[in-house]
N, CA, C and O atoms as CSV, one atom per row, in Angstrom:
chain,resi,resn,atom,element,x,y,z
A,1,UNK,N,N,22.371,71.392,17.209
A,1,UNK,CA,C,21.887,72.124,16.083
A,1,UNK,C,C,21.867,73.605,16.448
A,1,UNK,O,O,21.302,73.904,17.500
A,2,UNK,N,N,22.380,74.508,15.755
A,2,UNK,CA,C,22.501,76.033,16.002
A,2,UNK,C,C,22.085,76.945,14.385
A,2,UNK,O,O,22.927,77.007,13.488
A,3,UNK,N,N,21.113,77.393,14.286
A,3,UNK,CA,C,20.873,78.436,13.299
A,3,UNK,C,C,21.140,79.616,14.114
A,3,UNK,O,O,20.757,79.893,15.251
A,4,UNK,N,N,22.309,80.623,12.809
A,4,UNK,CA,C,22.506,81.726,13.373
A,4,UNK,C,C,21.370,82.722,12.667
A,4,UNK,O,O,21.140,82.503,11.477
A,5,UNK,N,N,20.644,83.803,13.325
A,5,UNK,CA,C,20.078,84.644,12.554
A,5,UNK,C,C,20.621,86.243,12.776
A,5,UNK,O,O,20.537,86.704,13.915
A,6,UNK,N,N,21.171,87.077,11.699
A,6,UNK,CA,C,21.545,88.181,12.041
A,6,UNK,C,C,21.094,89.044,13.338
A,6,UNK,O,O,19.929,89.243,13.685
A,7,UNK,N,N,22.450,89.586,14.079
A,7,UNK,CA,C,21.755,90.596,15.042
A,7,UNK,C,C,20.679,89.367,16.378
A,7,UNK,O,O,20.155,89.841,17.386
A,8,UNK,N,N,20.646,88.752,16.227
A,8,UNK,CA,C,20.078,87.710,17.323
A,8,UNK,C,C,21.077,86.735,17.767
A,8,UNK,O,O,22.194,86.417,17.357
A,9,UNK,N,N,20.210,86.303,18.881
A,9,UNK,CA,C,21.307,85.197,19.483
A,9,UNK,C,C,20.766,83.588,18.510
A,9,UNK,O,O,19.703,83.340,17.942
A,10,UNK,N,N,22.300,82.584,18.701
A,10,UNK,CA,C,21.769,81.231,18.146
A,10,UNK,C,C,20.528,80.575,18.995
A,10,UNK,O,O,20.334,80.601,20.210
A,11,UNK,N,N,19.520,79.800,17.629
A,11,UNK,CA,C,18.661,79.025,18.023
A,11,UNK,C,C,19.331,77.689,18.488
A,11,UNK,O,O,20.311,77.150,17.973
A,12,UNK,N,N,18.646,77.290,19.504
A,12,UNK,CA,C,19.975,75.938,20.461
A,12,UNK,C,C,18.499,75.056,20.058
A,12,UNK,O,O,17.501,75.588,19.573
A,13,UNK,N,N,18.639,73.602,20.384
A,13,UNK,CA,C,18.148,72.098,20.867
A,13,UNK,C,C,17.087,72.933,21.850
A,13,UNK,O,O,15.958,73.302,21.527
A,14,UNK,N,N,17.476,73.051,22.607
A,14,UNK,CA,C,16.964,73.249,24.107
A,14,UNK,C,C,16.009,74.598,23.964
A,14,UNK,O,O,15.031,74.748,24.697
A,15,UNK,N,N,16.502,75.869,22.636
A,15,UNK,CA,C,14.986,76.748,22.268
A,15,UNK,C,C,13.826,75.566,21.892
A,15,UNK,O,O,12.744,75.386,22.451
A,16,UNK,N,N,14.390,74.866,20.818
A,16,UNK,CA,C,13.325,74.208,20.434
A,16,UNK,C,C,12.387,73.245,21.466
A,16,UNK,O,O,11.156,73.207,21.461
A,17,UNK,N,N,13.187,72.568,22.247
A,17,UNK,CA,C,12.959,71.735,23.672
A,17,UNK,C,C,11.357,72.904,24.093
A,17,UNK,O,O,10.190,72.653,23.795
A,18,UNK,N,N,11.940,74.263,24.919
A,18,UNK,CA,C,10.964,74.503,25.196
A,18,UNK,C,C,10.021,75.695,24.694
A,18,UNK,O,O,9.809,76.792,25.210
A,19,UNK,N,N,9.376,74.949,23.166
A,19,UNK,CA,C,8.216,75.578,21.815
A,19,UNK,C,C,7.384,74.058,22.716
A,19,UNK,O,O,6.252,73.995,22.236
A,20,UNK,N,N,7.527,73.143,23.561
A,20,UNK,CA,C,6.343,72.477,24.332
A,20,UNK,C,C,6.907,72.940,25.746
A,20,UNK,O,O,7.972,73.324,26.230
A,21,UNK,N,N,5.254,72.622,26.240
A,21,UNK,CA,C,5.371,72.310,27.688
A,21,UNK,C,C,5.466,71.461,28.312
A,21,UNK,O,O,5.521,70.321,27.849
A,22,UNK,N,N,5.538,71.829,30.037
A,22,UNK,CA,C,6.463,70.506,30.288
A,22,UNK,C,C,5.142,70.029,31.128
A,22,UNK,O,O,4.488,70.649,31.967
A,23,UNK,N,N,4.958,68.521,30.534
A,23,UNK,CA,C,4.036,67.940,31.014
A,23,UNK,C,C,4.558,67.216,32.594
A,23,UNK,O,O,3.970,66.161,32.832
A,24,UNK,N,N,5.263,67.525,33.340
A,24,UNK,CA,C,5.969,67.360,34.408
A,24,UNK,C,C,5.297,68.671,35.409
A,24,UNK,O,O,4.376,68.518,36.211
A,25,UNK,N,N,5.718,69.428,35.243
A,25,UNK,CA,C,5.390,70.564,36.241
A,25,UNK,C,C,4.337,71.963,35.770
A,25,UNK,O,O,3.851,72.923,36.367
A,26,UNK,N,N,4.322,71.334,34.072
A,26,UNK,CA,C,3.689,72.349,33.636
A,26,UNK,C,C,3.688,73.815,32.729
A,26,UNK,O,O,2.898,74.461,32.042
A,27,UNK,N,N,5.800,73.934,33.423
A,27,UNK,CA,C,5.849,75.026,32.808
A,27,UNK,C,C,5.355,75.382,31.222
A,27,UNK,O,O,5.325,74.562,30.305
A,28,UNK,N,N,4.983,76.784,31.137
A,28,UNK,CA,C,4.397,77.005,29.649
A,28,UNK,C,C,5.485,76.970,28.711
A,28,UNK,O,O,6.448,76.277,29.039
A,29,UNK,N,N,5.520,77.433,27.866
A,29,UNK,CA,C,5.955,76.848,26.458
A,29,UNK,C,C,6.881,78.594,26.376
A,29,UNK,O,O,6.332,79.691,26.481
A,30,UNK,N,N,8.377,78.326,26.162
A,30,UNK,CA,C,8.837,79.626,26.039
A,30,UNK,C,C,9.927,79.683,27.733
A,30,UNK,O,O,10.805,80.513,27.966
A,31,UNK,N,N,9.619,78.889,28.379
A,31,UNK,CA,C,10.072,79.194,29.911
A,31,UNK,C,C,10.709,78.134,30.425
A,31,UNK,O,O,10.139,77.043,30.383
A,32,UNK,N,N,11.838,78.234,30.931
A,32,UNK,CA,C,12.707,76.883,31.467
A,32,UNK,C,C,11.608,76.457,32.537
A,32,UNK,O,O,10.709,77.044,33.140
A,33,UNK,N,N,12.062,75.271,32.493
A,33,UNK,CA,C,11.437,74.500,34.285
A,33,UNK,C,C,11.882,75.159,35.352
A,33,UNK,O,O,11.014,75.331,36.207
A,34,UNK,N,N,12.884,75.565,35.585
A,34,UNK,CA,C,13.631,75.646,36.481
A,34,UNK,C,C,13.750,77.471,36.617
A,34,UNK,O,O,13.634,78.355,35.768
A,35,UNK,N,N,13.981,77.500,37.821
A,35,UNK,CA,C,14.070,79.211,37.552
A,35,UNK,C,C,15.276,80.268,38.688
A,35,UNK,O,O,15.756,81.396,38.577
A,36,UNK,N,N,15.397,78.958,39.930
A,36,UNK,CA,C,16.538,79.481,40.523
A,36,UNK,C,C,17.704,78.412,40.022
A,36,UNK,O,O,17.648,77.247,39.627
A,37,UNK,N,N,19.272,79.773,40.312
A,37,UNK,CA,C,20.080,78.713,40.347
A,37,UNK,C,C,20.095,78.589,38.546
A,37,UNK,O,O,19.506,79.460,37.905
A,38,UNK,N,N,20.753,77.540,37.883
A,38,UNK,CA,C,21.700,77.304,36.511
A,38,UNK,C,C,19.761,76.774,36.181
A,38,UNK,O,O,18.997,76.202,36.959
A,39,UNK,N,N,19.401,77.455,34.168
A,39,UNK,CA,C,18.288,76.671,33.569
A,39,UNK,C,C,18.244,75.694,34.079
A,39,UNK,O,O,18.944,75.260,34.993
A,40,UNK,N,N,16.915,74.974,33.217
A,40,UNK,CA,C,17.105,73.168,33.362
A,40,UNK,C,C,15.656,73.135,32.648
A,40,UNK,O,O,14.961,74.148,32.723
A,41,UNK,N,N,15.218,72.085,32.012
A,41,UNK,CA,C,14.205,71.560,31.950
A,41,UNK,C,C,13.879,70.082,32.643
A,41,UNK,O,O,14.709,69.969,33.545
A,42,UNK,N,N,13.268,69.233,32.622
A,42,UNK,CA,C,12.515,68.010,33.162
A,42,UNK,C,C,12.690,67.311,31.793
A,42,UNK,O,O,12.360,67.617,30.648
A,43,UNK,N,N,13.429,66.100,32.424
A,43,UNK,CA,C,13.434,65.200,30.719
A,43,UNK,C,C,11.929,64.976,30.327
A,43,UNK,O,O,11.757,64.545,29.187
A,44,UNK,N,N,10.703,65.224,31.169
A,44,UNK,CA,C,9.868,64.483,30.017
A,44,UNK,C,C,9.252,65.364,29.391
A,44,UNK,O,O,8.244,65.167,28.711
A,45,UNK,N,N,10.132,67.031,29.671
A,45,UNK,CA,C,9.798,67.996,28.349
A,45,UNK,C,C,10.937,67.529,26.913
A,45,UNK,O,O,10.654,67.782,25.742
A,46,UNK,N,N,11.868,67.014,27.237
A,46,UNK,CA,C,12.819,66.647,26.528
A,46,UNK,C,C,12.083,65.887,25.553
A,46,UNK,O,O,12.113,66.198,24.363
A,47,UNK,N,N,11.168,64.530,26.155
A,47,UNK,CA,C,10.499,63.336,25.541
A,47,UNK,C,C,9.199,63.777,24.839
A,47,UNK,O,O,8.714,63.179,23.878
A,48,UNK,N,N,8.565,65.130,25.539
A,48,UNK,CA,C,7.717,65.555,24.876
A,48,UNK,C,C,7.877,66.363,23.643
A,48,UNK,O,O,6.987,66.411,22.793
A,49,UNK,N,N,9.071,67.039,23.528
A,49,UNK,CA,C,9.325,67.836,22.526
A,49,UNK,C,C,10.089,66.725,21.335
A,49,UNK,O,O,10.255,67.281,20.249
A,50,UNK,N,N,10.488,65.505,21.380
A,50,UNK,CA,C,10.746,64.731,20.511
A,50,UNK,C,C,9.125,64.107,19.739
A,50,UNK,O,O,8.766,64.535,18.642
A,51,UNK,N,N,8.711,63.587,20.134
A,51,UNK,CA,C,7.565,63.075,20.025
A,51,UNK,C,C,6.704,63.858,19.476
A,51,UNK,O,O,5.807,63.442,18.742
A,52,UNK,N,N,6.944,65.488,19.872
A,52,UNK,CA,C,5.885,66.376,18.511
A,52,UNK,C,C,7.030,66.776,17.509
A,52,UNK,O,O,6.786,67.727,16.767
A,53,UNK,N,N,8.107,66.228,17.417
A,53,UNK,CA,C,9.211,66.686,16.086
A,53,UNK,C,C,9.703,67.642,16.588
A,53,UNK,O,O,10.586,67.913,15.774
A,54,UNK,N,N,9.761,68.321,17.318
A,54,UNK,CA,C,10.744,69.680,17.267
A,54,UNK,C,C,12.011,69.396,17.493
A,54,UNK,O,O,12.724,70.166,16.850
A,55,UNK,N,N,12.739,68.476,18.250
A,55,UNK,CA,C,14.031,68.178,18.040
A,55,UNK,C,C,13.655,66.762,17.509
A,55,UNK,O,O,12.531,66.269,17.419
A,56,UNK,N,N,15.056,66.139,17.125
A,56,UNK,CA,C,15.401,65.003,16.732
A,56,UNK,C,C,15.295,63.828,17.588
A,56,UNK,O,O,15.571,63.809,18.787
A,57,UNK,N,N,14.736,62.527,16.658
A,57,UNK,CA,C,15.446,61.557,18.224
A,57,UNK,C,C,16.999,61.544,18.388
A,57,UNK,O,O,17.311,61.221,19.534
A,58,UNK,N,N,18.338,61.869,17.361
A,58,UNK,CA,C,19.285,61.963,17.831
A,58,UNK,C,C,19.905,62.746,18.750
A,58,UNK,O,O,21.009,62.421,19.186
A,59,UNK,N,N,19.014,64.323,19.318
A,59,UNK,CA,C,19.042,64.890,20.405
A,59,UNK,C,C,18.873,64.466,21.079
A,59,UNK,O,O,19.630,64.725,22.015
A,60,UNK,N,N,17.918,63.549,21.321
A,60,UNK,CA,C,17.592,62.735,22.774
A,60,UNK,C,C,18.153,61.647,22.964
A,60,UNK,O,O,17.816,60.987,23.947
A,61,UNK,N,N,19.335,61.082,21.924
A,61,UNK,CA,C,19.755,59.689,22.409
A,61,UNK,C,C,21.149,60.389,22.711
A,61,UNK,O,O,22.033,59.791,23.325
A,62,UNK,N,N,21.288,61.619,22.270
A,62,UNK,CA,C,22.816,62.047,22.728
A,62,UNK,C,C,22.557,62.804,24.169
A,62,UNK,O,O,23.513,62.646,24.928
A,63,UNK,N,N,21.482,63.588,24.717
A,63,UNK,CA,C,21.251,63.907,25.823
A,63,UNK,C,C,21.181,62.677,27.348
A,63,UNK,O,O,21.603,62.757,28.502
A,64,UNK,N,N,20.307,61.452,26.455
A,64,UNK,CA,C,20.569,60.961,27.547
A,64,UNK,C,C,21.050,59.758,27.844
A,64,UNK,O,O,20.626,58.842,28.550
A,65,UNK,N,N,22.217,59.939,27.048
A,65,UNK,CA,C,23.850,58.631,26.614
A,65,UNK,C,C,24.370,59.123,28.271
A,65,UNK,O,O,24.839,58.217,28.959
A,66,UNK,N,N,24.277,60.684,28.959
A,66,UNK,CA,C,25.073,61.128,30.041
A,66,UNK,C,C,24.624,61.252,31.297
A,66,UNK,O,O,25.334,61.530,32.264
A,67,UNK,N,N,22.717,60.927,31.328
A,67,UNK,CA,C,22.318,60.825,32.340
A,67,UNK,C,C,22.355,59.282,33.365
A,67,UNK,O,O,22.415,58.061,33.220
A,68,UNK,N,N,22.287,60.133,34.245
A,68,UNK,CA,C,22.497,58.606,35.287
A,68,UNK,C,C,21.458,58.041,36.148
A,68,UNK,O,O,21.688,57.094,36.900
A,69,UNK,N,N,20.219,58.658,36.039
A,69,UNK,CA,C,18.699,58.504,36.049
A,69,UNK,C,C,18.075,58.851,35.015
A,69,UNK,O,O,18.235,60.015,34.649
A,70,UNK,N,N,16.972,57.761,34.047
A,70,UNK,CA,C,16.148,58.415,33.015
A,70,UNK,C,C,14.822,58.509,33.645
A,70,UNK,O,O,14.117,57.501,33.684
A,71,UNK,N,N,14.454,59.514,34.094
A,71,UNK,CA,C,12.862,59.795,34.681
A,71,UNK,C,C,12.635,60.690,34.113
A,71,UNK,O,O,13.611,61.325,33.713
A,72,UNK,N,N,11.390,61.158,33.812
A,72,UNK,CA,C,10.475,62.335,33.904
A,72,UNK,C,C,10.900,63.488,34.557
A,72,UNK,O,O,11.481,64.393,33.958
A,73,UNK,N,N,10.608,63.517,35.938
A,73,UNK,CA,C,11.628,64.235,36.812
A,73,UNK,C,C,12.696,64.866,36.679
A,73,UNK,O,O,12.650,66.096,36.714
A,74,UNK,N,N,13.868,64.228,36.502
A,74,UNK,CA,C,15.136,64.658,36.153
A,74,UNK,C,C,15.158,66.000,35.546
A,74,UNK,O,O,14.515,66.005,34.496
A,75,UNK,N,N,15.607,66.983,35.804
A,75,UNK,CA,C,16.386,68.168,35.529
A,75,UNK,C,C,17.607,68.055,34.898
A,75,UNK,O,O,18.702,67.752,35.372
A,76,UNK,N,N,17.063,68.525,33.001
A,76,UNK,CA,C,18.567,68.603,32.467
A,76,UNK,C,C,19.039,70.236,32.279
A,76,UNK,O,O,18.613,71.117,31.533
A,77,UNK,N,N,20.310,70.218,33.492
A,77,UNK,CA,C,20.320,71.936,32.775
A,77,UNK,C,C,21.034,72.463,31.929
A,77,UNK,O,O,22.262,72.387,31.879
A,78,UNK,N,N,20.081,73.237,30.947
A,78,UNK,CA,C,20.666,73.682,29.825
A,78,UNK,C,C,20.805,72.633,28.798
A,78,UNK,O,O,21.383,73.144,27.839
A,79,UNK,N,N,20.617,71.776,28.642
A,79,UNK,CA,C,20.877,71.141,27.802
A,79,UNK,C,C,22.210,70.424,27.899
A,79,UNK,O,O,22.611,69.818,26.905
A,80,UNK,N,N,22.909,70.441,28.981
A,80,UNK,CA,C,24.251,69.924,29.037
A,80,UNK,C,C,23.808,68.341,30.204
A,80,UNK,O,O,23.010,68.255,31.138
A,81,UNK,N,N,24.681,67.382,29.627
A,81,UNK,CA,C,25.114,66.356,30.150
A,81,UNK,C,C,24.907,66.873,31.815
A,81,UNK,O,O,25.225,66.125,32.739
């Protein structure tokens, strides 16, 4: 999902992903998990941000059709497979 808004960059899955925090490590709301090295969040900000509506469950069944561990834990970065 991408809304363009003039003069700004596109809103992605993964803005919306992190409007929660990640009940994993904590990070606040606005801030990847991850901070060296390529983004990432923790899938169970992924699971948390479904569960209050901000993305879809079809975001999350297409995010993690490509993972090869489903934990909490797990680091998805960027939103990519």
């Amino acid at each position: 999902m991408s809304v363009v808004i003039p003069d700004r960059q596109p809103v992605t899955t993964v803005d919306f992903v992190r409007l929660a925090n990640c009940p994993h490590c904590w990070q606040r709301a606005g801030k990847p998990c991850t901070v060296a090295g390529s983004l990432g969040d923790h899938l169970a900000r992924w699971l948390r941000a479904e569960r209050r509506g901000l993305i879809g469950y079809e975001d999350l069944v297409t995010l993690m059709a490509g993972l090869d561990i489903i934990a909490g834990h797990v680091i998805v970065r960027s939103g990519a497979r």
